[in-house]
C-alpha positions as CSV (number, residue, x, y, z in Angstrom):
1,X,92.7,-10.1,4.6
2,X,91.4,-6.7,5.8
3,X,89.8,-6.9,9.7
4,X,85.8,-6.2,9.6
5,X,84.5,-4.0,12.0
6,X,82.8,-5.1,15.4
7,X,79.6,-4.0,14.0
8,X,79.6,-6.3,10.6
9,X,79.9,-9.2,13.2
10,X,77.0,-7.7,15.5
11,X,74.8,-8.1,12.2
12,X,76.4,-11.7,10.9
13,X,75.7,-13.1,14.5
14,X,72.1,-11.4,14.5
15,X,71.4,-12.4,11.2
16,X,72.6,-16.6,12.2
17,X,70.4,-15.7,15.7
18,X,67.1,-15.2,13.6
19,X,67.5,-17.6,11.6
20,X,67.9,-20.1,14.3
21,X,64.6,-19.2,15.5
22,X,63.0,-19.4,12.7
23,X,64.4,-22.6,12.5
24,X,63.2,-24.0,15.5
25,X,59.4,-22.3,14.8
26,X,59.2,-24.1,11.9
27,X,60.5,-27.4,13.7
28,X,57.6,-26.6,16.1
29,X,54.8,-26.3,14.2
30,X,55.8,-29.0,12.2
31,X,55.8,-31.7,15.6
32,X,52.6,-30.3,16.4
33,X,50.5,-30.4,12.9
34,X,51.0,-34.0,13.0
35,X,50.3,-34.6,16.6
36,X,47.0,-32.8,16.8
37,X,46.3,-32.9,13.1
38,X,43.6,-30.2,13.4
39,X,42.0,-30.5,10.0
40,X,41.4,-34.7,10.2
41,X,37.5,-34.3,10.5
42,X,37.2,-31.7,8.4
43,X,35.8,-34.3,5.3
44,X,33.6,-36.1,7.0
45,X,31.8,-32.7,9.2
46,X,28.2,-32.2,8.2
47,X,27.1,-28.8,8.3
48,X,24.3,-27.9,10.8
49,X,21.1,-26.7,9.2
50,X,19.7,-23.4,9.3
51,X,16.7,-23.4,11.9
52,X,13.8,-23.2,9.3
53,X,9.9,-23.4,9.3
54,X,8.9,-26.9,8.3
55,X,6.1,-27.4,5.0
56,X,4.3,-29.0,8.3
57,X,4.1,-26.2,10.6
58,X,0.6,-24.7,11.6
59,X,0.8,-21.4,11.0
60,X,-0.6,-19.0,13.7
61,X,-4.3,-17.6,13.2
62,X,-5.3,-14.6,13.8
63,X,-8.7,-14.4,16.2
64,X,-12.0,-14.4,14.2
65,X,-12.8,-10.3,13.9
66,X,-16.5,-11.2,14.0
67,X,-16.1,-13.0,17.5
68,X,-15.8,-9.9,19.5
69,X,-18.7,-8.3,16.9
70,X,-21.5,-10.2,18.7
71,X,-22.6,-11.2,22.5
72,X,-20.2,-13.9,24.5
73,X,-21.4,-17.4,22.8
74,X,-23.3,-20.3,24.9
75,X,-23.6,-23.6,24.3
76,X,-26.8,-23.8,21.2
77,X,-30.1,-25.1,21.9
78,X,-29.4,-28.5,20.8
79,X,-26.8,-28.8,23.3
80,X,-28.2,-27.3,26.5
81,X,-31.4,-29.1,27.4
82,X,-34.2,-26.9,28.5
83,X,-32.6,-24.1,26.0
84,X,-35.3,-23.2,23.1
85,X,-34.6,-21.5,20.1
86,X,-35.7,-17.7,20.0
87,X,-39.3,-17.1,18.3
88,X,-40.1,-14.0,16.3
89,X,-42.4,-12.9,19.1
90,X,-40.0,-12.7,22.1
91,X,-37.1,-11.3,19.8
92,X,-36.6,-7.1,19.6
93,X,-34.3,-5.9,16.9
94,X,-33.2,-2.5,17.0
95,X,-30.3,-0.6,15.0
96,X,-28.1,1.4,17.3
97,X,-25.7,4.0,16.0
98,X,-23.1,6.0,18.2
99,X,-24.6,9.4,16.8
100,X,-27.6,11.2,15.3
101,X,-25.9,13.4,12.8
102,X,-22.3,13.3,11.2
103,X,-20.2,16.3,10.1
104,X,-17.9,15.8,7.0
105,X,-15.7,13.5,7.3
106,X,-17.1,11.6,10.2
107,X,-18.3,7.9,9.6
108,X,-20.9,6.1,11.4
109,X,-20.8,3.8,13.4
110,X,-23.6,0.8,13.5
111,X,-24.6,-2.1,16.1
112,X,-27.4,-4.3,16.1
113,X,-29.4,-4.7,19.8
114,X,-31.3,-7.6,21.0
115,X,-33.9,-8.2,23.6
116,X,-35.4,-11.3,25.0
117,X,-39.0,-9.9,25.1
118,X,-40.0,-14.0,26.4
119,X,-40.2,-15.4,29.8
120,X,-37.2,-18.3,29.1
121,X,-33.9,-18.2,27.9
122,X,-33.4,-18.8,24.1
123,X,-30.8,-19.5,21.6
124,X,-29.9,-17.5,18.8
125,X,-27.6,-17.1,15.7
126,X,-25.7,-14.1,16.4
127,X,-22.8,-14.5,13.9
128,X,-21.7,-12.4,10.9
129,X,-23.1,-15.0,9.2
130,X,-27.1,-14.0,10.1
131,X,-26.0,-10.0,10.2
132,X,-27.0,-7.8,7.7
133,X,-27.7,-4.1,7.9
134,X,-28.8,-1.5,5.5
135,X,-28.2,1.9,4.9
136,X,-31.2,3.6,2.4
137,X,-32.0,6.8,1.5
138,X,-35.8,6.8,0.6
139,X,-35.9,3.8,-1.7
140,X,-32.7,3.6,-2.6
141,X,-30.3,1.5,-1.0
142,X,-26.9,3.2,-0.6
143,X,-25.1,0.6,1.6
144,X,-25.5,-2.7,2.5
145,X,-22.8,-5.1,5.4
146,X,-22.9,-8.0,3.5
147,X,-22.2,-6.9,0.0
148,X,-18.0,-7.2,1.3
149,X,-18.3,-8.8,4.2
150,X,-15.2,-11.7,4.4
151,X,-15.3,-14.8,6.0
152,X,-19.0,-14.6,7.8
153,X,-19.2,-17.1,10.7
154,X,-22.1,-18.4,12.4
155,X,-22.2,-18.1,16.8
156,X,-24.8,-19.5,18.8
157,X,-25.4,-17.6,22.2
158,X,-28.2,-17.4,24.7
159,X,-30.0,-14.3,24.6
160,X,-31.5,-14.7,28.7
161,X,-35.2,-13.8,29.4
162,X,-35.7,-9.9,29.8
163,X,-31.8,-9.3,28.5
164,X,-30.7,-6.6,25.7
165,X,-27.7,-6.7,24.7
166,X,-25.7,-5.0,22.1
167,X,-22.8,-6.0,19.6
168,X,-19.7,-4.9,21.1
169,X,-17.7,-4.0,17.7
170,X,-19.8,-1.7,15.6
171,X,-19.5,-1.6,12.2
172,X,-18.9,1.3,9.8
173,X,-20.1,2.9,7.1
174,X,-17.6,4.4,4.7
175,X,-20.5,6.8,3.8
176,X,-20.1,5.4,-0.4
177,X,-22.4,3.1,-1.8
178,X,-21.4,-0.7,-2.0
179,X,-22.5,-3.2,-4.1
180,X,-20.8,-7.0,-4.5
181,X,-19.3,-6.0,-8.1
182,X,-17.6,-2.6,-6.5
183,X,-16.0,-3.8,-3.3
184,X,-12.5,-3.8,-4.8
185,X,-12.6,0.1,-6.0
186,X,-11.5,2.9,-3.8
187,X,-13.5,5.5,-5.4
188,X,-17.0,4.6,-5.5
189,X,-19.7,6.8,-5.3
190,X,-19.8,8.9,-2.2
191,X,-23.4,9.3,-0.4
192,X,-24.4,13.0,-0.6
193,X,-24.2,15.0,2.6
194,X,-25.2,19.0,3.6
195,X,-27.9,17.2,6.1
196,X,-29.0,14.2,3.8
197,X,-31.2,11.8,5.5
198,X,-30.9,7.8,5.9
199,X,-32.3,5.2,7.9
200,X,-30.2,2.4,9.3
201,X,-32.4,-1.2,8.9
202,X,-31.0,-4.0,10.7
203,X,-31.3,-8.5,10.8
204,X,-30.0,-11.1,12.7
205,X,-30.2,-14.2,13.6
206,X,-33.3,-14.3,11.0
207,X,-35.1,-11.5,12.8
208,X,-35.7,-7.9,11.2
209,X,-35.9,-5.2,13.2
210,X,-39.3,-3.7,13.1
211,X,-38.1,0.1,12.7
212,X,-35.1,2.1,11.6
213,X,-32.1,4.5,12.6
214,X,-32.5,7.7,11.4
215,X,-29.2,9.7,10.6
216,X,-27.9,12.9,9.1
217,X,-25.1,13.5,7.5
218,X,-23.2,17.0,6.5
């Protein structure tokens, strides 16, 4: 029987050393699978549930954009004694606008004031709800705020004798012609400038103003 060389028995005895290893990994892994037996819960686990909103949630609201339109509110007439409702006679209503003339392009910009003419305090309906003003050309009424205006509101507030105050968002004119039927349409009639003249007529609180705003536009 021929003699091997030293290096076929370096490779038997490597070749019985890894297999021993191997043998005792196995052996190993095998003890300690059944000792900690990792996957025993694994039936019986509940998954967590995504974090979601619930059909009862309140949603978040967005402040009221005609709150900051009108004068800080006070409690009404009814619930302040010795606070009167205004009267036609103590009540000045004037439209304000934040220019005389408007080059192309430019849009104006309208407010409603209010004086307490009276000696006493008095309550008044200030919201969006009692607002209205009016943008005319002669006789022909090219704009008016309430013909799109969304979710009006009503906002009691006490006007103080000899006061004046002034909405403090104004609101503006698009310079085209509105109508309730048209307020969906982006290309409604456009009022005609090169130095056209219009008067601004305000209401509120169930008081007209007793003169207008004159404006120009280009």
């Amino acid at each position: 029987m021929p003699r091997h060389s030293a290096a076929v028995y370096r490779r038997r005895r490597l070749v019985t050393l890894v297999a021993l290893i191997l043998l005792v990994a196995f052996i190993v892994t095998a003890v300690w699978l059944l000792v900690a037996r990792p996957w025993a819960n694994a039936t019986d686990a509940t998954p967590s549930p995504t974090p979601s909103a619930s059909a009862s949630s309140t949603p978040s609201t967005s402040p009221d954009p005609t709150a900051a339109e009108s004068p800080s509110p006070e409690p009404s007439a009814d619930e302040t004694p010795g606070i009167v409702a205004c009267r036609a006679q103590d009540v000045e209503v004037a439209a304000v606008t934040d220019a005389d003339s408007y080059q192309a392009g430019v849009l104006p910009k309208l407010s409603i004031s209010l004086t307490n003419r009276g000696s006493t305090d008095c309550a008044i309906d200030v919201g969006s709800t009692t607002q209205v003003l009016t943008v005319s050309s002669g006789s022909d009424v090219w704009w008016r705020s309430t013909d799109c205006q969304e979710n009006p509101s009503s906002m009691i507030a006490t006007l103080a004798a000899g006061a004046t105050v002034t909405s403090k968002v104004p609101v503006t004119w698009d310079r085209t012609r509105s109508s309730v039927e048209t307020c969906a349409q982006e290309n409604r009639p456009r009022a005609p400038g090169g130095g056209a003249s219009y008067h601004v007529a305000v209401e509120i609180g169930g008081f007209k103003g007793t003169t207008t705003a004159q404006i120009l536009l280009y």
